[in-house]
C-alpha positions in Angstrom: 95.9 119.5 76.1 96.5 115.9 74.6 93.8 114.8 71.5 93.0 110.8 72.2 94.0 109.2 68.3 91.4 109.2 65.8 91.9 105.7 65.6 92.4 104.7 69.3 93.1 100.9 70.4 90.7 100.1 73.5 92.8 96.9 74.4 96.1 99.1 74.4 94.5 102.1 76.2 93.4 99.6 78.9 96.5 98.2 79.5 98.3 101.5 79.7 96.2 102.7 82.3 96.2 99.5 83.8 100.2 100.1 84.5 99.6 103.6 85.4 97.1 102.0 88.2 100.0 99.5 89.4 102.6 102.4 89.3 99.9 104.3 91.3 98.2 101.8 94.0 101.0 99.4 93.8 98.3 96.6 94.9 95.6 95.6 92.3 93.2 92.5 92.6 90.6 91.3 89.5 87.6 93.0 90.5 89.2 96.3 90.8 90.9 96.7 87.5 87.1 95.7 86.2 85.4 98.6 88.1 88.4 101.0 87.7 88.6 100.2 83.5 84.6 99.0 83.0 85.8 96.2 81.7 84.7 92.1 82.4 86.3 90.5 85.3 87.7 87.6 82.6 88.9 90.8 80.4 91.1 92.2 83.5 92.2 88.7 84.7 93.8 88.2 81.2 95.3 91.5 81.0 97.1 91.5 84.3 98.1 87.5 83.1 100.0 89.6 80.5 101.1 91.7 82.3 102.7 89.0 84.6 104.0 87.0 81.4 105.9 90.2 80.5 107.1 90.6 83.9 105.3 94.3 84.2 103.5 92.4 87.4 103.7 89.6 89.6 100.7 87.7 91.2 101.1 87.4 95.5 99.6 84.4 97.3 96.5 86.0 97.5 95.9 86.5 94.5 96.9 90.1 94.3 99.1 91.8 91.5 101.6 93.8 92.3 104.8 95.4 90.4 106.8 93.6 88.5 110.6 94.2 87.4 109.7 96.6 84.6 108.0 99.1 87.2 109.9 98.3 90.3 112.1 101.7 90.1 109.0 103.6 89.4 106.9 102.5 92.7 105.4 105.0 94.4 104.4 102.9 97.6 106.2 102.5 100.8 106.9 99.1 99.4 108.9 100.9 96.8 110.5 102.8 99.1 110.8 100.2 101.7 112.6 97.6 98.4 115.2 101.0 98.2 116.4 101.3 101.6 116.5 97.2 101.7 119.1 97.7 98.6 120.5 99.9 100.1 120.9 98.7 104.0 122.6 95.4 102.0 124.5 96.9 99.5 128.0 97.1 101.4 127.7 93.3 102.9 127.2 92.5 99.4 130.0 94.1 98.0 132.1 92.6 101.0 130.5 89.3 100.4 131.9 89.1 96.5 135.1 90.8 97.2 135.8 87.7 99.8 134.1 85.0 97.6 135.3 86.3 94.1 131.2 85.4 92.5 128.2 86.6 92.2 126.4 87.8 95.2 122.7 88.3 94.8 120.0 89.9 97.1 116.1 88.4 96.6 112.8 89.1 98.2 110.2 86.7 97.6 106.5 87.3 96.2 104.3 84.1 96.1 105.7 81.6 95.0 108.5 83.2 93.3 111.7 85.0 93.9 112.8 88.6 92.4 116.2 89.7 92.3 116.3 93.3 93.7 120.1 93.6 93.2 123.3 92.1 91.7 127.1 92.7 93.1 129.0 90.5 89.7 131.9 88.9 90.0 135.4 90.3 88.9 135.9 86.7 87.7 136.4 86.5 83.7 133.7 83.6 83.5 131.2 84.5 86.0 127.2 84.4 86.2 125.9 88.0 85.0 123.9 90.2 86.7 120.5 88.8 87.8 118.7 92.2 88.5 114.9 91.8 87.7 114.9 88.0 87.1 112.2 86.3 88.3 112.1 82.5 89.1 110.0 79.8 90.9 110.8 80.1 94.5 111.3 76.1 95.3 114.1 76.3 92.7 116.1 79.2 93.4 118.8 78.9 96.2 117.6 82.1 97.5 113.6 81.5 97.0 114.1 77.7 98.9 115.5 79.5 102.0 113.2 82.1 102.0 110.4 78.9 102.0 111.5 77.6 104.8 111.4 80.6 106.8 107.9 80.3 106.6 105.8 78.7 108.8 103.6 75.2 107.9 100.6 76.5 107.4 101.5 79.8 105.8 103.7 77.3 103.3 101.3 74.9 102.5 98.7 78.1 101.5 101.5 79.0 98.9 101.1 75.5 97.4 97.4 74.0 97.9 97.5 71.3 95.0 101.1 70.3 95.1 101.0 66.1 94.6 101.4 64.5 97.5 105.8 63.0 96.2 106.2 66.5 95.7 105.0 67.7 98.7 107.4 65.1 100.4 109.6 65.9 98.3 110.1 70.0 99.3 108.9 69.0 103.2 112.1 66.9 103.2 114.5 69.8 101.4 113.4 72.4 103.7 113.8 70.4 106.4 117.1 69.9 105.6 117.9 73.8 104.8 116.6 74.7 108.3 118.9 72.0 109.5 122.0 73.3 107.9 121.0 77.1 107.8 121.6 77.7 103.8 119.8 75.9 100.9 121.5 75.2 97.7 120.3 75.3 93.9 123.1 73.2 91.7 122.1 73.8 87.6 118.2 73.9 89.0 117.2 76.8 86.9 120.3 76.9 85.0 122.7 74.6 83.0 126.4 75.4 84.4 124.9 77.6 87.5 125.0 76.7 91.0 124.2 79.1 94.2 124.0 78.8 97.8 121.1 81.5 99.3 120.3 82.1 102.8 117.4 83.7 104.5 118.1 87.3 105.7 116.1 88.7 108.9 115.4 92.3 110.5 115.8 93.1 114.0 112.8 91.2 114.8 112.8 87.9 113.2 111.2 88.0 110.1 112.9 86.9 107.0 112.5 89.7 104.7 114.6 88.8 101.7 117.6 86.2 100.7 121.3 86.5 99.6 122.6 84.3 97.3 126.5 83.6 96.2 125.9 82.5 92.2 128.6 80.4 90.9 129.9 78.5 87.7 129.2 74.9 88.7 132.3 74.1 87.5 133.7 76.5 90.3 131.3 75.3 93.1 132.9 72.7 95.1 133.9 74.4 98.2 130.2 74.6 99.1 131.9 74.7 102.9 133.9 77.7 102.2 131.0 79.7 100.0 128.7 79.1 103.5 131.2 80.5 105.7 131.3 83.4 103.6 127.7 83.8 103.2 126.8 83.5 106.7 129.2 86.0 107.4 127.7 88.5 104.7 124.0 87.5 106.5 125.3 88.6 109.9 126.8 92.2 108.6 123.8 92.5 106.8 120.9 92.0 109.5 123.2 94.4 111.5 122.2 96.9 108.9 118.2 95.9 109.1 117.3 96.5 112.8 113.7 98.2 112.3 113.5 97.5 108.6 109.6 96.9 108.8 108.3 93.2 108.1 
């Protein structure tokens, strides 16, 4: 049987058990890390905004925390499992997709307002972007994140951003209108210096788009954006093969 320490931190025993809850439920909101801890609903909300900060948990668009990076491979949820067989269903288009394009090829799924990157096929390439595995970044930036926006539709869009400024709102309305148009959305040194990517929305058997693929490239490298889409939407199309009945 384990002794608690003599000299036992209450902030650090909270915030273990708080992981061992996100492991556990996989879905938390505010009011139930209060209950569950007997804590102060402004003494949750800044744990779990640590939590988030150190990528052990990201925040959905309603406002509910869920696994970050740092707990991904220990989920116990079907989401877990359901992230796993996603990996895995993409893996060899993936593989194909870098051996053709000789870059980067990265698979996202989107949570909120950002992206995470589930899974990295790197480039043979001696200069080459690195592995992007656990990386999380603002969706309207990332190649991958962008097409996975304009999947959406309006209304479910505009929830994701309520007090966007009205030029920026324009701004993304316009950008997305334009990925729709031309089927992939690019990200040239948006959340990088010297990175470009091109991303594309990837779909199950019934529609939905259920995560992204992105080629990530050396700017200096990235001007054959024609050729890099060919490539990618040829990687898509072996790839939703693979997802008919991967849930939504």
């Amino acid at each position: 049987m384990k002794n608690k320490p003599a000299y036992a931190l209450g902030s650090v025993d909270n915030v273990l058990l708080l992981l061992h809850m996100l492991r556990d439920q996989g879905r938390l909101k505010v009011s139930d890390v209060a209950r569950e801890l007997g804590i102060a609903r402004s003494t949750a909300h800044r744990l779990l905004a640590m939590l988030v900060y150190r990528d052990f948990a990201v925040q959905d668009e309603h406002h509910t925390y869920l696994p970050g990076p740092f707990l991904a491979s220990a989920q116990a949820d079907a989401g877990g499992s359901a992230l796993r067989e996603l990996r895995a269903r993409t893996r060899p288009a993936m593989e194909a997709l870098c051996a053709r394009a000789m870059e980067t090829v990265n698979l996202m799924v989107r949570v909120g307002t950002e992206v995470r990157f589930l899974d990295s096929v790197e480039s043979p390439q001696i200069l080459h972007v690195g592995d992007r595995r656990g990386t999380i970044l603002p969706a309207h930036q990332a190649s991958g994140g962008k097409a996975l926006l304009a999947a959406l539709p309006r209304d479910r869009l505009w929830s994701l951003y309520p007090d966007l400024p009205g030029q920026e709102r324009a701004t993304l309305t316009r950008e997305l209108d334009e990925i729709r148009s031309r089927g992939y959305a690019l990200n040239i040194d948006g959340t990088e210096q010297g990175v470009s990517a091109i991303g594309a929305a990837l779909r199950n058997g019934r529609g939905t788009a259920v995560a992204a693929l992105s080629i990530a490239v050396p700017s200096v490298r990235f001007g054959a954006v024609e050729l890099f889409a060919g490539e990618l939407k040829r990687a898509i199309d072996e790839a939703e093969r693979s997802l008919t009945g991967f849930p939504d």
